[in-house]
N, C-alpha and C positions, 0 to 999 in steps of 0.2 A: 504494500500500500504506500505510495506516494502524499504526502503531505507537505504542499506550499501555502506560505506566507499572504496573503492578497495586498498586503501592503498597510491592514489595519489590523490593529489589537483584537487577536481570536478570531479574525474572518480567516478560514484556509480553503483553500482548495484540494480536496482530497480525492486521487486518483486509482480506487483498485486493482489490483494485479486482475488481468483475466488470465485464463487460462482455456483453448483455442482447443475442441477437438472435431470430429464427423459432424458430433450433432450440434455441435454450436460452441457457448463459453459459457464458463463458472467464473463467478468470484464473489470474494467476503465483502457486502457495501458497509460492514461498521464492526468492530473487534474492540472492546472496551481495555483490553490486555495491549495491542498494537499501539492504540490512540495513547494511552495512558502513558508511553514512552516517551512520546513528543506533546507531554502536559495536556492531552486534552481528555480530560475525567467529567466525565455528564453520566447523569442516569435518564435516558428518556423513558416517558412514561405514556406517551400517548404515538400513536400514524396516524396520518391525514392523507387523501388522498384528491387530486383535482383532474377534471379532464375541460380540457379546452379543443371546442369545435374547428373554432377560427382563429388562421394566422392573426397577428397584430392585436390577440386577447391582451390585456395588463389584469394582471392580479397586483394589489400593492400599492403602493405602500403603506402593508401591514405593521400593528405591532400591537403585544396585548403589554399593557400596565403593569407597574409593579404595586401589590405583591407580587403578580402571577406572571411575569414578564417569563418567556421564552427562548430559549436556546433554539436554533433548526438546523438540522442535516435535509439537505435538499439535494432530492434525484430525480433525474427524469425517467421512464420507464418507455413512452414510446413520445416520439418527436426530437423537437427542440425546444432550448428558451433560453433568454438572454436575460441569467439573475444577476439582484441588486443588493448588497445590504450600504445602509449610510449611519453614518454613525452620527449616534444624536443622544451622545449622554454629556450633559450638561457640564462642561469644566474638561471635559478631554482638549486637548492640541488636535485632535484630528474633526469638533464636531463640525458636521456639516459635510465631509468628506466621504464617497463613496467609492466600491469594490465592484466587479462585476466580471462576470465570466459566461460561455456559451457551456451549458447544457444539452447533453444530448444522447437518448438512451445510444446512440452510436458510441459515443466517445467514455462515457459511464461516469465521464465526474460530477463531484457532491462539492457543495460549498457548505461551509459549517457558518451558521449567523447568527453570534450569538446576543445573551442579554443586551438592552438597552443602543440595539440597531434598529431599524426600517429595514425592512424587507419586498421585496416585491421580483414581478418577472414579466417578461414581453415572451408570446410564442414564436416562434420561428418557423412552426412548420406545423399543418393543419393537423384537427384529432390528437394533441399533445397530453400526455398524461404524465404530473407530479407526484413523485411520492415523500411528504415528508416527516420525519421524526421530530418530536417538542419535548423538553422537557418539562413541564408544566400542561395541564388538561384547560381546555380551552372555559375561559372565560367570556360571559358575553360581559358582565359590566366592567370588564379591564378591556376588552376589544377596542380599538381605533386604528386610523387609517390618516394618512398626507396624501396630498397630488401628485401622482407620477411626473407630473412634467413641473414641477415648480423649476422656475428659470434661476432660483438661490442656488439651485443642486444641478442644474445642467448635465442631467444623466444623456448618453444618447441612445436612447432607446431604438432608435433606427429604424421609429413608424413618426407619422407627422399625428399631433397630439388629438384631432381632428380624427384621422382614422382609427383610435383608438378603440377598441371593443372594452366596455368599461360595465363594471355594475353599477346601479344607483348610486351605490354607497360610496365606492370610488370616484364617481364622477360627483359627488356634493362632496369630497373632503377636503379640509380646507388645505391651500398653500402653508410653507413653514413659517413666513413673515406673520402668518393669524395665527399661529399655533406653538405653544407652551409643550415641552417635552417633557415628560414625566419621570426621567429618566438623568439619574447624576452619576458620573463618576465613583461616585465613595460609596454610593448604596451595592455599585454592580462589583465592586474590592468586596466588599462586605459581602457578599450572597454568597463569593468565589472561596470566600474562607472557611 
């Protein structure tokens, strides 16, 4: 298993070994023994699982609150998508700063995204199906969501915001300029300890 850096604090890119025969490939998508080498100890407790019909769906940017704030292991199982995490814990050097990588049950990598980021993902390729692991069981009154395209964070999602395939709820979330993050620094030291 391969494990890179994304360029922020706990986002990585994790690449499993396949292993290649007649009828196709095997590999481990999460080993708590493996990870735990390279500092990364989570217990998840909950799968979720998404299917998007149409190219240029955005799911995101998700995050549930703290207490119940979320670690993700994110994989794709059929398609593509072009994930986001941004960091938005209040007193980091990096807030406002975000990671991203192409998904693709072809390629098999995960990005790990954890407490006290946004999350979200653009499809790439029609009938796309996510699967991901949380450590924490979903909350509706910690649930919230930001605008995929706020012009503060300049993601390139690589659809015009306009073509966006959005849910209600995504398309009413506010930009970060409207929006208070629940999420600091010292609380997500603290959970980690």
């Amino acid at each position: 298993m391969k494990v890179e850096s994304l360029g922020l604090t706990g986002v990585y890119l994790i690449t499993p070994d396949r292993f290649d025969d007649a009828r196709g490939h095997f590999s481990e998508s999460w080993n708590a023994a493996t990870l735990d080498q390279h500092g990364i100890t989570l217990n998840f407790v909950q799968d979720n699982q998404s299917y998007s019909r149409k190219v240029g769906t955005v799911r995101g940017l998700h995050y549930q609150a703290p207490p119940y704030a979320q670690d993700k292991l994110v994989r794709v199982v059929q398609g593509a998508i072009f994930d986001v995490a941004v960091d938005v814990r209040q007193g980091s050097v990096a807030y406002g700063q975000w990671a991203g990588a192409e998904l693709s049950a072809e390629n098999g990598r995960q990005i790990l995204v954890p407490k006290g980021f946004l999350h979200g993902f653009v499809t790439r390729a029609p009938d796309t199906i996510v699967l991901y692991k949380t450590s924490a069981p979903y909350m509706a009154e910690a649930d919230g969501a930001v605008a995929f395209d706020c012009p503060d964070l300049a993601i390139p999602w690589g659809i015009a915001a306009g073509d966006a395939v959005l849910s209600a709820r995504d398309a009413a979330a506010p930009r970060t300029a409207d929006w208070h993050s629940p999420f600091s620094c010292t609380d997500i030291e603290r959970d980690a300890a």
